[in-house]
C-alpha positions in Angstrom: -14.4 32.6 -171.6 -16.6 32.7 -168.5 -18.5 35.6 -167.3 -17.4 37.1 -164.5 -20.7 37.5 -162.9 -20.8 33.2 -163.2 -17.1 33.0 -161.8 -18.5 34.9 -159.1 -21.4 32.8 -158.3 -19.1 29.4 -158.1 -16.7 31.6 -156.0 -19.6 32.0 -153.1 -21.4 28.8 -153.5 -17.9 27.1 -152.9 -17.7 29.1 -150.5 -20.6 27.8 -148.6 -20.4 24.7 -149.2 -17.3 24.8 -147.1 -18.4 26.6 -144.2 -21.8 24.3 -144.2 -19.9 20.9 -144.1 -17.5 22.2 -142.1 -19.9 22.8 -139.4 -20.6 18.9 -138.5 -20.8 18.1 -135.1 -17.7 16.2 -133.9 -18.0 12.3 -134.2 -16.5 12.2 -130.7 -15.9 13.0 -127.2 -13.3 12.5 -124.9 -12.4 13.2 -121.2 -8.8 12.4 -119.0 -8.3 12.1 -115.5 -5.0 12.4 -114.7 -4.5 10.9 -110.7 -2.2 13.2 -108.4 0.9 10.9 -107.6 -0.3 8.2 -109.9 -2.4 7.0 -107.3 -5.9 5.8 -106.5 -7.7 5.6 -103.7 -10.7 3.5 -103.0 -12.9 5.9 -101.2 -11.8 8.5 -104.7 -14.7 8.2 -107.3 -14.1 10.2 -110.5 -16.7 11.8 -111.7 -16.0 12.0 -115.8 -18.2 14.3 -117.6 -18.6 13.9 -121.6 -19.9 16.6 -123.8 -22.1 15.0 -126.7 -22.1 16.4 -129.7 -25.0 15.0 -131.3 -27.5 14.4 -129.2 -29.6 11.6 -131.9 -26.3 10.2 -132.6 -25.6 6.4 -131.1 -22.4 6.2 -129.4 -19.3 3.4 -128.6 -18.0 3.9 -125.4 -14.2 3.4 -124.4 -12.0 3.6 -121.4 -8.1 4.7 -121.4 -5.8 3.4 -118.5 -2.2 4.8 -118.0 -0.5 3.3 -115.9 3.6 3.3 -114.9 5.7 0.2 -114.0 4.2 0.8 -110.6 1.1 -0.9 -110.9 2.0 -4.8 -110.5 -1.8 -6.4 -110.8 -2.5 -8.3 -114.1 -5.6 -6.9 -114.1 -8.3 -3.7 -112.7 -11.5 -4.1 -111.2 -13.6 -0.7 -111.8 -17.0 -0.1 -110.9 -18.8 2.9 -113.4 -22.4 4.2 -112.9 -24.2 5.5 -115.7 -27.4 6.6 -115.7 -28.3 5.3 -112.6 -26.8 1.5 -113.8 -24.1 0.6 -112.2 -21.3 -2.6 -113.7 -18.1 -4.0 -112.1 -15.7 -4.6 -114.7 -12.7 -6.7 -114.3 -10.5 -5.4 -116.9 -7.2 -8.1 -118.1 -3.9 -6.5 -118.7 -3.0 -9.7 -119.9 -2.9 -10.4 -123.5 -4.6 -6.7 -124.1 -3.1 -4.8 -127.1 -1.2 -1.8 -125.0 0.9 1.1 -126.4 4.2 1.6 -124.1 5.8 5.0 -124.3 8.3 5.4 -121.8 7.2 5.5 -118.2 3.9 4.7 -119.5 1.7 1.5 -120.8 -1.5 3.0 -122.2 -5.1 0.7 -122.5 -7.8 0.9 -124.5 -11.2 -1.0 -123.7 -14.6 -0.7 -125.0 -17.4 -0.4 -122.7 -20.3 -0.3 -125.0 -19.8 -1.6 -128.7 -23.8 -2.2 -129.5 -24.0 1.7 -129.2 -26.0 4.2 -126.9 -27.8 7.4 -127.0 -28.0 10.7 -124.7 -30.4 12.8 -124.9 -28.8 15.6 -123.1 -26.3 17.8 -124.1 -23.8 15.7 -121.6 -23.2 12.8 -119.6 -21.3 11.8 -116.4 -19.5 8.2 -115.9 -18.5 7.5 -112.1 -16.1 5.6 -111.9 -14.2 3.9 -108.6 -11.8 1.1 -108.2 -12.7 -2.5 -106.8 -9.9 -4.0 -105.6 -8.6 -5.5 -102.7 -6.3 -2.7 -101.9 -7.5 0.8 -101.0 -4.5 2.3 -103.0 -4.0 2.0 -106.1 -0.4 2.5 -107.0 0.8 3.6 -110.7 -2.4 4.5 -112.3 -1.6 7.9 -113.4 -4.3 8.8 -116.1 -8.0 7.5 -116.8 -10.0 8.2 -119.3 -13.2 8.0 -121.8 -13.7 8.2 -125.1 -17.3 7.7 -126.9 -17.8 7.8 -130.6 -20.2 7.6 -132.7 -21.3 4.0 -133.2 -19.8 2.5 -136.4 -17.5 5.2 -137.4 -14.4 4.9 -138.8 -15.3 1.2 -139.5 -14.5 0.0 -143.5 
């Protein structure tokens, strides 16, 4: 038979064990854009602020693309500033592994796989199209995801 005095103490230091690993920071952030009309005009840069939430954590860094059977390219040109750097990507729909749900094809690419760090309690991605066209038809959500670098992986 225990004590109940010992019953007790397991009680609360279960107890806080709990609430202290339940109190991680999250392993990732995530933002979406969703574009009046599914379209996208040149001149429309999107400003996509992320919350971190561990500022000494390194970070993967992914983009989400929606788009509807209105969008007829095989591929997206996007240009994305971050921390004053700026990239043009030429993203291939081709071949890609995309999730189709209805009216919607979703995307997944990774921006930054070697991992990054922020300092700062948050971080803004611009992001504008580069194509030919100054509307974009059938994009109707974009999107970024960072988490941290290596997590998840077996």
């Amino acid at each position: 038979m225990v004590p109940k005095n010992n019953r007790l103490l397991s009680f609360l230091t279960g107890g806080v064990f709990l609430i202290i690993s339940s109190c991680d920071a999250p392993s990732s952030s995530q933002v979406q854009l969703t574009l009046p009309g599914g379209t996208w005009e040149q001149s429309n840069i999107l400003d996509l602020t992320l919350p971190i939430p561990d500022t000494n954590a390194r970070y993967d860094a992914f983009l989400d693309l929606r788009l509807t059977a209105g969008y007829k390219d095989s591929y997206l040109s996007v240009s994305l500033t971050r921390h004053g750097k700026r990239d043009t990507l030429w993203l291939s729909l081709v071949g890609q592994e995309a999730i189709s749900s209805g009216l919607f094809t979703d995307y997944r690419f990774a921006l930054d796989t070697t991992g990054f760090s922020v300092k700062t309690p948050s971080c803004t991605w611009r992001l504008s199209h580069n194509m030919q066209q100054q509307t974009l038809s059938g994009v109707a959500m974009i999107g970024l995801l960072i988490k941290k670098h290596g997590y998840g992986k077996r």
